[in-house]
PDB file of N, CA, C and O in Angstrom:
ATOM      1  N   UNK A   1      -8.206   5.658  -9.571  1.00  0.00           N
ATOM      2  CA  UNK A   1      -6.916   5.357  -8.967  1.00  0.00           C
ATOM      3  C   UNK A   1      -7.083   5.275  -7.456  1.00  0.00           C
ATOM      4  O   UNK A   1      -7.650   6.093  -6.731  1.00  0.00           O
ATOM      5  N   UNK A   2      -6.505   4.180  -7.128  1.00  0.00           N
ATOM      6  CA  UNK A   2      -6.321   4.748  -5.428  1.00  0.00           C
ATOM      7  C   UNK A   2      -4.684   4.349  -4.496  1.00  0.00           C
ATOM      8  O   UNK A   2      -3.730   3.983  -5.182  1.00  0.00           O
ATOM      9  N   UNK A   3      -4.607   4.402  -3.783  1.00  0.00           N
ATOM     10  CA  UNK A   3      -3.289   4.806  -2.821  1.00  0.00           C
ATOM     11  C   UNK A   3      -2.970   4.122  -2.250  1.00  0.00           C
ATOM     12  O   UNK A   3      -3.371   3.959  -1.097  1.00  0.00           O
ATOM     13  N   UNK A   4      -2.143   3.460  -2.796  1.00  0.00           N
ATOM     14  CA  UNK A   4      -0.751   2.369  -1.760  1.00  0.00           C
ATOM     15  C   UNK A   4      -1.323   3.532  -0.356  1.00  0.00           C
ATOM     16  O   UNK A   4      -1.788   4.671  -0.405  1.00  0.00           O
ATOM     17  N   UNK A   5      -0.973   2.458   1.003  1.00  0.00           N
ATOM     18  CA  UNK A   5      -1.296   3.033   2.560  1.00  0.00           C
ATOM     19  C   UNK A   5       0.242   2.526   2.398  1.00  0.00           C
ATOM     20  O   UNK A   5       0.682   2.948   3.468  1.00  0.00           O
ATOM     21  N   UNK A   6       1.384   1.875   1.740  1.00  0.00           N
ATOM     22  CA  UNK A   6       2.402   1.938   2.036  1.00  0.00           C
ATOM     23  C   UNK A   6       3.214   3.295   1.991  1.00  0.00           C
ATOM     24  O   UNK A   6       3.679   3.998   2.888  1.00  0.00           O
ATOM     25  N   UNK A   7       3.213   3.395   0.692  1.00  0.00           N
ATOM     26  CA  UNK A   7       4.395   4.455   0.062  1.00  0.00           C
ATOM     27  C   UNK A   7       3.647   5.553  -0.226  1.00  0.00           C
ATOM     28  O   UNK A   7       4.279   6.609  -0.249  1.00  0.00           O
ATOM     29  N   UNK A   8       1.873   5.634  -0.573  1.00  0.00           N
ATOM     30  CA  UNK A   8       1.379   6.862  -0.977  1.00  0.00           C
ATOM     31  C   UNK A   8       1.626   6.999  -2.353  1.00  0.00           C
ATOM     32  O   UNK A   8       1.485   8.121  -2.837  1.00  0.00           O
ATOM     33  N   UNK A   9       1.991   6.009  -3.117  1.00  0.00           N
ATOM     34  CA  UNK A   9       1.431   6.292  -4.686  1.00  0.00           C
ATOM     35  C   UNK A   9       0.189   5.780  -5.282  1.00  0.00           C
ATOM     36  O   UNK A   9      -0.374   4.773  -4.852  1.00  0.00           O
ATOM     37  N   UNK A  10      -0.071   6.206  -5.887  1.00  0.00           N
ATOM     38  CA  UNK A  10      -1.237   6.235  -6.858  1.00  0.00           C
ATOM     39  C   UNK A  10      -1.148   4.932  -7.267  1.00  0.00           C
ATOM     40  O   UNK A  10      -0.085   4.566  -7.768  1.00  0.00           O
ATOM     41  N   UNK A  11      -2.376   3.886  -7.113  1.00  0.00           N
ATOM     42  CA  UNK A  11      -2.313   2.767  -8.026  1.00  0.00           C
ATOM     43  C   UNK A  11      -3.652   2.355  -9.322  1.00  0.00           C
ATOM     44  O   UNK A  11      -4.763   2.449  -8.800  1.00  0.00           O
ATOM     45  N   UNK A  12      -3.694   2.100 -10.251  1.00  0.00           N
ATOM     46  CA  UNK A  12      -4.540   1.831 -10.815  1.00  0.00           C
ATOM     47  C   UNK A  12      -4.684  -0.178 -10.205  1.00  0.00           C
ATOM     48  O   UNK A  12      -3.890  -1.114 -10.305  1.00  0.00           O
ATOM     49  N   UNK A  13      -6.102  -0.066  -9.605  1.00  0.00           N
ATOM     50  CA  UNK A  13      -6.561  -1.480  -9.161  1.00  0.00           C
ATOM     51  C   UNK A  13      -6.774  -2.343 -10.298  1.00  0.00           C
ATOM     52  O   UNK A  13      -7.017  -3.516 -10.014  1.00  0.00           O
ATOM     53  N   UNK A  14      -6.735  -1.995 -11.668  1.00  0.00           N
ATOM     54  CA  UNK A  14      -6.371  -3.369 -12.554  1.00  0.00           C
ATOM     55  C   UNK A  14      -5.202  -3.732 -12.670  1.00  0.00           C
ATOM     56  O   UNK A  14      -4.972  -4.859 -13.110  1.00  0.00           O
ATOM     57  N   UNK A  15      -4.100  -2.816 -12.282  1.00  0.00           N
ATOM     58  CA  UNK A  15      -2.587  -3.530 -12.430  1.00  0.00           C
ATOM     59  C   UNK A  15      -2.173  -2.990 -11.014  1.00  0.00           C
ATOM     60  O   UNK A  15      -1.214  -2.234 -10.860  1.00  0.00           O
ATOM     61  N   UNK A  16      -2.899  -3.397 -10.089  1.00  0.00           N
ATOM     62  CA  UNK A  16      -1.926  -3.482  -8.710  1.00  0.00           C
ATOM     63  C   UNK A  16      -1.025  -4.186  -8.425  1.00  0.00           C
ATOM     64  O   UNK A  16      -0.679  -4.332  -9.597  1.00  0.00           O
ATOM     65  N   UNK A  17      -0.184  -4.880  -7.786  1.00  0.00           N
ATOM     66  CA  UNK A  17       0.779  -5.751  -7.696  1.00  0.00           C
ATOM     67  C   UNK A  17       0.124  -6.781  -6.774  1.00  0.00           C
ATOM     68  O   UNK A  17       0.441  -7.954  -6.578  1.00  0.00           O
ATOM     69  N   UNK A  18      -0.827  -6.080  -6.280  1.00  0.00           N
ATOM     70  CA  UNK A  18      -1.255  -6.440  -4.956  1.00  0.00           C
ATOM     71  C   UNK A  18      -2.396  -6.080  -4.337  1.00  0.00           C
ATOM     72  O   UNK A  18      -2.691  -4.889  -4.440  1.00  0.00           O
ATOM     73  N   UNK A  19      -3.409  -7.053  -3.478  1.00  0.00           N
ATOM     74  CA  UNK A  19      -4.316  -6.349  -2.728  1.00  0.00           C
ATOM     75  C   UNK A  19      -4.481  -7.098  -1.693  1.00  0.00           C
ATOM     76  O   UNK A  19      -4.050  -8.248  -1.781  1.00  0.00           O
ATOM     77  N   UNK A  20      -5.095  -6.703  -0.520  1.00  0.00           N
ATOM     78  CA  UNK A  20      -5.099  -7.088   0.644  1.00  0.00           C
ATOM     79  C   UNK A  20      -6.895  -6.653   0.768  1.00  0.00           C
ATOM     80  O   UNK A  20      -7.396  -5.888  -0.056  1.00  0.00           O
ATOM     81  N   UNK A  21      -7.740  -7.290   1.953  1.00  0.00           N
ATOM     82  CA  UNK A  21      -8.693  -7.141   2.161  1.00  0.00           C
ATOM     83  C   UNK A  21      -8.447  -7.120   3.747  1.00  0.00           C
ATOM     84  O   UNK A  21      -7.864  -8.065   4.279  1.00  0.00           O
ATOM     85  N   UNK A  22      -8.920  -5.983   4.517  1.00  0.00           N
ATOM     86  CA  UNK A  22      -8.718  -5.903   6.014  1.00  0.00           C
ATOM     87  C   UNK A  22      -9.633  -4.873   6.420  1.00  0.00           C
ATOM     88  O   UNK A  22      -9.631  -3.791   5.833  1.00  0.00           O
ATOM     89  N   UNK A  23     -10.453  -5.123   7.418  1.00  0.00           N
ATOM     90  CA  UNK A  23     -11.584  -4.351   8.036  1.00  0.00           C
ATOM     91  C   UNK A  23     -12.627  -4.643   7.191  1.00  0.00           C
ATOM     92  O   UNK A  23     -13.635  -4.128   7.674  1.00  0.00           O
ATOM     93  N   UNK A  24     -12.976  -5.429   5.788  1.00  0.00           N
ATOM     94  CA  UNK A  24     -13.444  -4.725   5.312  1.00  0.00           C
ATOM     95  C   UNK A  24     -13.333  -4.099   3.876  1.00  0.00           C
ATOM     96  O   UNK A  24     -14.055  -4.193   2.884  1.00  0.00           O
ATOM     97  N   UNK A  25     -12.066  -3.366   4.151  1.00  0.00           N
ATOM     98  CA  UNK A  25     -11.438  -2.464   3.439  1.00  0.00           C
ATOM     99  C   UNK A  25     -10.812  -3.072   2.117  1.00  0.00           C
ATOM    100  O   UNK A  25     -10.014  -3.882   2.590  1.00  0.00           O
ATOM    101  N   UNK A  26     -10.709  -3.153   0.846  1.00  0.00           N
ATOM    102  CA  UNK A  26      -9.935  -3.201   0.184  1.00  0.00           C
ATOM    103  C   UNK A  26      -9.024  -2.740  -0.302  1.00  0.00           C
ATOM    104  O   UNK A  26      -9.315  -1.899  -1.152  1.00  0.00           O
ATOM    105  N   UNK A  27      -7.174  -3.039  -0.035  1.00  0.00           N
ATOM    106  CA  UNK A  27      -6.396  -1.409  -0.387  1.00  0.00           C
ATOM    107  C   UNK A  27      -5.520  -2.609  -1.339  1.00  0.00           C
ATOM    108  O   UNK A  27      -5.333  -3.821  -1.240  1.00  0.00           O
ATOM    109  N   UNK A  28      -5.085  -1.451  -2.364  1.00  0.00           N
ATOM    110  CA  UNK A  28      -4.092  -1.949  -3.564  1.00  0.00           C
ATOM    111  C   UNK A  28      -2.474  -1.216  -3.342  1.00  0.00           C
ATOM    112  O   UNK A  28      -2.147  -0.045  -3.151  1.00  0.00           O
ATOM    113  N   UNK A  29      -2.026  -1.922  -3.411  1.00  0.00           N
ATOM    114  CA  UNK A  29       0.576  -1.546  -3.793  1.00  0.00           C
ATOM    115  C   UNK A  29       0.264  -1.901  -5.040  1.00  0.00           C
ATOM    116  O   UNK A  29      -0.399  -2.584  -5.821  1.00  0.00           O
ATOM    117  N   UNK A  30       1.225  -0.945  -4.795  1.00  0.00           N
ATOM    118  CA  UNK A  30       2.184  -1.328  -6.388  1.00  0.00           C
ATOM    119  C   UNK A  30       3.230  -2.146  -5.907  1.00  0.00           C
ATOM    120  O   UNK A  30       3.954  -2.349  -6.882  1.00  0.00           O
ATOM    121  N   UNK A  31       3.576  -2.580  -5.164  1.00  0.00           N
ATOM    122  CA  UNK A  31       4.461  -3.897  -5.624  1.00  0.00           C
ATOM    123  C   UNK A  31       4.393  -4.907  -3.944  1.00  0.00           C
ATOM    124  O   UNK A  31       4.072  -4.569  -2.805  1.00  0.00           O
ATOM    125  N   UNK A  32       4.800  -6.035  -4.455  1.00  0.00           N
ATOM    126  CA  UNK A  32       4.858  -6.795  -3.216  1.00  0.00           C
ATOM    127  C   UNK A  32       5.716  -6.580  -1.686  1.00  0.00           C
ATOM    128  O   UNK A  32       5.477  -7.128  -0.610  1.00  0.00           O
ATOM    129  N   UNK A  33       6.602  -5.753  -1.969  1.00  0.00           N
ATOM    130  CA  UNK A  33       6.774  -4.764  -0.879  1.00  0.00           C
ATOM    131  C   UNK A  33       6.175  -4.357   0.207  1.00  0.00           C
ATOM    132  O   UNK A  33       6.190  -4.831   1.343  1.00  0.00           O
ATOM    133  N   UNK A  34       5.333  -2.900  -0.483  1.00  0.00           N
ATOM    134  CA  UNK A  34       4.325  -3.006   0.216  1.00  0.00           C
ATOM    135  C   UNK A  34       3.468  -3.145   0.982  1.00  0.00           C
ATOM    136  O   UNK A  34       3.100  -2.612   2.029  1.00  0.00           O
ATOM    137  N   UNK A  35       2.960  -4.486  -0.089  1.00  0.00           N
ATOM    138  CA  UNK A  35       2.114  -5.775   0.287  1.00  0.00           C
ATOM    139  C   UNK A  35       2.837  -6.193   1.698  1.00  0.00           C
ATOM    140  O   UNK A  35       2.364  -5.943   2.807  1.00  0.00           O
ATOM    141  N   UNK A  36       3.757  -6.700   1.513  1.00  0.00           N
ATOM    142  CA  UNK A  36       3.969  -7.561   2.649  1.00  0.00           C
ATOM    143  C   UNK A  36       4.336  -6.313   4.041  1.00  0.00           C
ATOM    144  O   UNK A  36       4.282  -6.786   5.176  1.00  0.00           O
ATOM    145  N   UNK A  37       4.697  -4.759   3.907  1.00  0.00           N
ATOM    146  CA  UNK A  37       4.799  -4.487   4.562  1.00  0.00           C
ATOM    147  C   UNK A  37       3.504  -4.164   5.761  1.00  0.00           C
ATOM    148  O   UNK A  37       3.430  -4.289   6.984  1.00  0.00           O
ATOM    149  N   UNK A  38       2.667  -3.738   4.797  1.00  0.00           N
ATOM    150  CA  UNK A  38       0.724  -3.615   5.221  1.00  0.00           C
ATOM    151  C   UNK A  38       0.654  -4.954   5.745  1.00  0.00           C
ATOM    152  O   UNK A  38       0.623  -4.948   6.976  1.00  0.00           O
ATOM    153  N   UNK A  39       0.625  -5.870   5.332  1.00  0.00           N
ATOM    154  CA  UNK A  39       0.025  -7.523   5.971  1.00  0.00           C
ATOM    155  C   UNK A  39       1.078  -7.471   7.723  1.00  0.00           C
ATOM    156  O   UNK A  39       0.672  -7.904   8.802  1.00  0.00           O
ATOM    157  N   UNK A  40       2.254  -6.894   7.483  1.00  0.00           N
ATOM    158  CA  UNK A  40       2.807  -7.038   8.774  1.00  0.00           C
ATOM    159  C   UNK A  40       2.445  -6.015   9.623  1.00  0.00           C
ATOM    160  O   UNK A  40       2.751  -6.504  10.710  1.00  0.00           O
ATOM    161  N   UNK A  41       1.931  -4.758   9.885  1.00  0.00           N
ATOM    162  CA  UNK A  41       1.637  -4.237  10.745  1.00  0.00           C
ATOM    163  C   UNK A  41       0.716  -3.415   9.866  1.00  0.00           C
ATOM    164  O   UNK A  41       1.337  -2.408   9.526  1.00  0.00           O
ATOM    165  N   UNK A  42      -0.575  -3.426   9.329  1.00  0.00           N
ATOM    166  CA  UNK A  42      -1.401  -3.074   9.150  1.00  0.00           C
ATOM    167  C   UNK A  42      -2.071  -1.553   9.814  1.00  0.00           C
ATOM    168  O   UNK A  42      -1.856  -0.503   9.207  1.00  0.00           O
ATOM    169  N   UNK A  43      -2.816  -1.561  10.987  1.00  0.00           N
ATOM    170  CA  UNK A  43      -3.109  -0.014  11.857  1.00  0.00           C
ATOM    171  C   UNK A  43      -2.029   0.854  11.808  1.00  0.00           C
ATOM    172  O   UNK A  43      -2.060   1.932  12.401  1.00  0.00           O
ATOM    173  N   UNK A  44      -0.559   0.282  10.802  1.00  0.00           N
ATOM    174  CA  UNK A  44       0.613   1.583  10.971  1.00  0.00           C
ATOM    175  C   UNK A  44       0.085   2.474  10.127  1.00  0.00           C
ATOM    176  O   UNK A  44      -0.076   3.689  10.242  1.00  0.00           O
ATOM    177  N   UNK A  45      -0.334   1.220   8.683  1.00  0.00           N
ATOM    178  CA  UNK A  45      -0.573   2.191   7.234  1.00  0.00           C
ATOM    179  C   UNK A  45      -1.750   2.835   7.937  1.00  0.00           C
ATOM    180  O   UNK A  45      -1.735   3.987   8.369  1.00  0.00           O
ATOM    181  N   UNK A  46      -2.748   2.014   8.014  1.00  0.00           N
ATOM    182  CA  UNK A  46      -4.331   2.727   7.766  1.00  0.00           C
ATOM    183  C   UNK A  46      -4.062   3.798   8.535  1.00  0.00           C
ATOM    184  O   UNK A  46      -4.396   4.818   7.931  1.00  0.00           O
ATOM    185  N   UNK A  47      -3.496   4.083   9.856  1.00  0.00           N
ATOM    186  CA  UNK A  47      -3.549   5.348  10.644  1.00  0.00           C
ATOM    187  C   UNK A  47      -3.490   6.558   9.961  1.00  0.00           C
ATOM    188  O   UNK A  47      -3.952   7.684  10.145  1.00  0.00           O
ATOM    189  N   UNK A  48      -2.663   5.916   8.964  1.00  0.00           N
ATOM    190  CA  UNK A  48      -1.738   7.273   8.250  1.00  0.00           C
ATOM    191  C   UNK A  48      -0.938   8.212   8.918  1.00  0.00           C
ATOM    192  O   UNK A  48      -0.566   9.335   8.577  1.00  0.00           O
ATOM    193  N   UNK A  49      -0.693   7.379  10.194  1.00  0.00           N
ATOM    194  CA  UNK A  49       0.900   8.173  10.955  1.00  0.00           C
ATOM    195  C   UNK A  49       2.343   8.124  10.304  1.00  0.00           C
ATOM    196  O   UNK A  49       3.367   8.794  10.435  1.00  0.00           O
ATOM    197  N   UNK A  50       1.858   6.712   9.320  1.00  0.00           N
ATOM    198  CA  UNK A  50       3.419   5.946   8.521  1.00  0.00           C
ATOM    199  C   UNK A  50       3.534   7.146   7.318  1.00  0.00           C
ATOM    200  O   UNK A  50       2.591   7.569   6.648  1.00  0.00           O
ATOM    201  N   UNK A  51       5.287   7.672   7.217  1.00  0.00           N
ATOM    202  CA  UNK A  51       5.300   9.058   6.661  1.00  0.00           C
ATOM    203  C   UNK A  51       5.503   7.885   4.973  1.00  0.00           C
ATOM    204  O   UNK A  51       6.123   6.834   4.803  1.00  0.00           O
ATOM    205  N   UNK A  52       5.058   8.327   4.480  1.00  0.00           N
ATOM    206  CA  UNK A  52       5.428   7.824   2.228  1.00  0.00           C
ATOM    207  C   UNK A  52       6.969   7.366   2.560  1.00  0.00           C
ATOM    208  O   UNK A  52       7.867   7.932   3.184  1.00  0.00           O
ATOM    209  N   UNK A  53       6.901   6.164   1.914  1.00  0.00           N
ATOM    210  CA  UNK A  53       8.567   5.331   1.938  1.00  0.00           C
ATOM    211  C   UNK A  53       8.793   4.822   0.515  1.00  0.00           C
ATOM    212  O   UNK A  53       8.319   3.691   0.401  1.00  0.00           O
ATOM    213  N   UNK A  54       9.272   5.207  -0.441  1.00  0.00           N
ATOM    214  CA  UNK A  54       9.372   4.843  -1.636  1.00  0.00           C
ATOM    215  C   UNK A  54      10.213   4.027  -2.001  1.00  0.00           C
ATOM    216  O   UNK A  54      10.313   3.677  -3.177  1.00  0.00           O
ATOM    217  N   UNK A  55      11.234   3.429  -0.703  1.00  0.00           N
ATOM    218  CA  UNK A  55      11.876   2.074  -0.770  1.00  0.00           C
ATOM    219  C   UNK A  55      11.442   1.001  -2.229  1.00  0.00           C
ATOM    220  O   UNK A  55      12.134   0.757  -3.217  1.00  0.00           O
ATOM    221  N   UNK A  56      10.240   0.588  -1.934  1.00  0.00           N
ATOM    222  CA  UNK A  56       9.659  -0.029  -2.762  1.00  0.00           C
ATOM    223  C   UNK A  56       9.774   0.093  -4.021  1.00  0.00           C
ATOM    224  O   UNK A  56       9.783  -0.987  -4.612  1.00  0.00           O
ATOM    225  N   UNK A  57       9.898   1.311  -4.875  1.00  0.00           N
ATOM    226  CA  UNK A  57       9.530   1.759  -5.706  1.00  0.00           C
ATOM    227  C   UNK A  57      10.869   3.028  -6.713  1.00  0.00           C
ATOM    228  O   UNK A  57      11.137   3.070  -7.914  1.00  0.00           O
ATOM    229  N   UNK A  58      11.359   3.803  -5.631  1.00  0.00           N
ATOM    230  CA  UNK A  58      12.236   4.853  -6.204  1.00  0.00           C
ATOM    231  C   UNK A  58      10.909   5.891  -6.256  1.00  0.00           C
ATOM    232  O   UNK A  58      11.287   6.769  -7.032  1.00  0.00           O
ATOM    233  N   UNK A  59       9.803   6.167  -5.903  1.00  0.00           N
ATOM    234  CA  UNK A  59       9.129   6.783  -6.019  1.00  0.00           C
ATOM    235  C   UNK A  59       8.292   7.170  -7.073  1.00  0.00           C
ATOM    236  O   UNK A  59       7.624   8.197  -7.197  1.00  0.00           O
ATOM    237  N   UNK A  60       8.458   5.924  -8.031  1.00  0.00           N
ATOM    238  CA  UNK A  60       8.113   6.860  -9.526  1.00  0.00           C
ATOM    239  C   UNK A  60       7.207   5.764  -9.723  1.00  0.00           C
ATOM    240  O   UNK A  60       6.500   5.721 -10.729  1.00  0.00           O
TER     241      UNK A  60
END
């Protein structure tokens, strides 16, 4: 499993919604949300200053 840098949930990378490739790095969302929020300011997620936003999701 690894971790939305959006919201901080758990994703399994065969049913991500989503992946992005940056630095390098490959990170997976669960939903296009997310996605598009990472593609718009990117160094917010990776810092990990951005506090878990479950907007996306309801958290579950």
């Amino acid at each position: 499993m690894m971790i939305d840098p959006v919201c901080k949930m758990k994703v399994d990378p065969d049913k991500a919604a989503a992946k992005e490739v940056h630095a390098g790095q490959i990170y997976y969302f669960c939903s296009e949300i997310c996605h598009k929020s990472f593609v718009a300011e990117p160094e917010k997620y990776i810092s990990g200053g951005a506090p878990a936003d479950h907007a996306c999701c309801g958290g579950h």
